[in-house]
C-alpha positions in Angstrom: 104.8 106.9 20.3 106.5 107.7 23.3 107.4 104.3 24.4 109.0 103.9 20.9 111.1 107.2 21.7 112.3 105.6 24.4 113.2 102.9 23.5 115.0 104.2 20.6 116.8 106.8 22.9 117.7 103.8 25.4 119.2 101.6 22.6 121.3 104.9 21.7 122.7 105.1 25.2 123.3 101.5 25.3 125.2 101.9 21.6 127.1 104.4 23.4 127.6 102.7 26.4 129.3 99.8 24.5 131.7 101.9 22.9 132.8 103.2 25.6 133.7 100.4 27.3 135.6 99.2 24.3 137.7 102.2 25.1 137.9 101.6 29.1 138.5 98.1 28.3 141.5 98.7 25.9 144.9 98.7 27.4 146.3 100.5 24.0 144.7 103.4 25.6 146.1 105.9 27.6 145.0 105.9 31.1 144.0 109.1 31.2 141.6 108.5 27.6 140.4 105.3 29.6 139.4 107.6 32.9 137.5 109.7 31.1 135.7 107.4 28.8 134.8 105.7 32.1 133.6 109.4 33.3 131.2 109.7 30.3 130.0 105.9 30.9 129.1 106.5 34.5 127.2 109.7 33.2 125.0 107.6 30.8 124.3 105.0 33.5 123.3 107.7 36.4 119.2 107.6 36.1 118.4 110.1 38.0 119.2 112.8 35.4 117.3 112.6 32.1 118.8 111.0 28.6 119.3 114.3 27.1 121.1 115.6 30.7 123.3 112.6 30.7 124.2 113.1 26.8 125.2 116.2 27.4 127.2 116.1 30.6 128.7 112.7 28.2 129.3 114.9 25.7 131.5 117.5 27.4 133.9 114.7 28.6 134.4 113.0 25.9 134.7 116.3 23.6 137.5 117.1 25.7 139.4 114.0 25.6 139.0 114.2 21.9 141.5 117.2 21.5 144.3 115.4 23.4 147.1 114.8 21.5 148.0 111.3 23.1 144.7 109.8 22.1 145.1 107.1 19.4 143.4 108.0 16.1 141.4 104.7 16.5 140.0 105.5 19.7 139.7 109.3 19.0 137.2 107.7 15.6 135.5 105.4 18.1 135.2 108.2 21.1 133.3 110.5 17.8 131.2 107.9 17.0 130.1 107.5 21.0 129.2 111.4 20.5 127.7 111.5 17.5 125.3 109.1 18.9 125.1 110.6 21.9 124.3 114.1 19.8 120.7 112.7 18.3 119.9 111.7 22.0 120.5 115.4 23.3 118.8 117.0 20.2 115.7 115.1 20.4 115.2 116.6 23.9 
């Protein structure tokens, strides 16, 4: 059971991981949308801090970056969906 968590958690952060490199990746973006998206990605990816930690800490960022009023309303969807899935990961802690 606990291997399956895992790797149900790992394929979460990977799900988010993808979107936000669609966003780091898309030069429709505002820089400062991009930078921070790249923030919450190098959260995700540091290992040395648990899934829920690194959720969390993703979380904050990309909360933030939400309530800017330069961020496209297509990247502002895809930077919810990124927390939403990042939500299930830090409530299953």
């Amino acid at each position: 059971m606990l291997s399956e968590t895992k790797t149900s958690k790992d394929k979460k952060l990977e799900q988010a991981m993808q979107i936000l490199m669609s966003i780091v990746n898309d030069n429709t973006v505002p820089r400062n949308i991009r930078r921070a998206a790249k923030e919450a990605h190098d959260h995700l990816t540091d290992e040395s801090e648990q899934a829920a930690v690194r959720a969390n800490q993703s979380i904050s960022v990309l909360d933030e970056i939400s309530q800017d009023p330069n961020c496209p309303i297509y990247a502002r969807t895809r930077i919810w969906q990124a927390v939403s899935i990042l939500e299930t990961i830090r409530d299953e802690a």
